[in-house]
C-alpha positions in Angstrom: 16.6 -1.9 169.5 13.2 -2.9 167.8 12.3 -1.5 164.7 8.6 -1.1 163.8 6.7 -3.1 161.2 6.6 -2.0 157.5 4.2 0.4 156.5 1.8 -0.5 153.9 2.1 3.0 152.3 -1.3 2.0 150.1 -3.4 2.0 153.4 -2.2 5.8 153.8 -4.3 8.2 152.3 -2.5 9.0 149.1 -1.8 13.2 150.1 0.3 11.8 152.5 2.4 8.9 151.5 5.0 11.6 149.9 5.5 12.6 153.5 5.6 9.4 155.0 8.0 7.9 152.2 10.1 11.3 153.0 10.4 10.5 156.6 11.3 6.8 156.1 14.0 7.6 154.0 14.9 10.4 156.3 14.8 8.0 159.0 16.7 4.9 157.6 19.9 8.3 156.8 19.4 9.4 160.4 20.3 5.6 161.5 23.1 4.8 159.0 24.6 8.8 160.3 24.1 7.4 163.7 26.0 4.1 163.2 28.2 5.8 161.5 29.2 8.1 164.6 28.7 5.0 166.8 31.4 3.6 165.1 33.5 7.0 164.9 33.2 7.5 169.1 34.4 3.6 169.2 37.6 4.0 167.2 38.2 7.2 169.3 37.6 5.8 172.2 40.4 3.0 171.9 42.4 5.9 170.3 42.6 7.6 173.9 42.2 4.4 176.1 43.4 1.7 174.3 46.6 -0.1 175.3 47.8 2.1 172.7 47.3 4.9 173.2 50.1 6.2 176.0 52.1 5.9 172.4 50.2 7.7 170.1 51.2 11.1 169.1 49.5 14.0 169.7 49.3 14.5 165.9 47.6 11.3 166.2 45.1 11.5 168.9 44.2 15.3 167.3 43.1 13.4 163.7 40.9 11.2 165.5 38.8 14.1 167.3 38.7 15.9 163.4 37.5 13.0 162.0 34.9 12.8 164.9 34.3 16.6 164.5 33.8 16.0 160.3 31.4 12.8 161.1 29.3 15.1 163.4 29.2 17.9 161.2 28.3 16.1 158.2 25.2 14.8 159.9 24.3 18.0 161.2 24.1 19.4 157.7 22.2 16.5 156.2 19.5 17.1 158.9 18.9 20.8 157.6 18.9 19.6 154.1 
């Protein structure tokens, strides 16, 4: 994935570098949420198909989908905030 070169916030008129600055930073949480999940769906995913996982409990394999069901939820309500 490339990322974009820096912005040089002082060649943007000044009315709008609050909003720019606002988006980077929203930006820059949306990518660490996404890791984040990346990461989450990963873990789960050797959970359920990893060697594993014919002798994990059902308690087991049901905390790994809550913790993917927090994960997700938690980034859903930063992104109405």
């Amino acid at each position: 994935m490339s990322s974009a070169p820096p912005i040089d916030l002082s060649t943007i008129p000044e009315s709008q570098r609050a909003a720019v600055l606002a988006l980077l930073q929203e930006n820059g949480a949306l990518k660490d949420a996404t890791r984040r999940l990346e990461h989450l769906v990963a873990e789960l995913n050797h959970v359920v198909h990893g060697k594993r996982s014919e002798k994990l409990s059902e308690d087991d394999r049901q905390l790994a989908f809550e913790d993917l069901e927090t994960a997700v939820a938690e980034v859903e309500c930063n992104r109405r905030t």
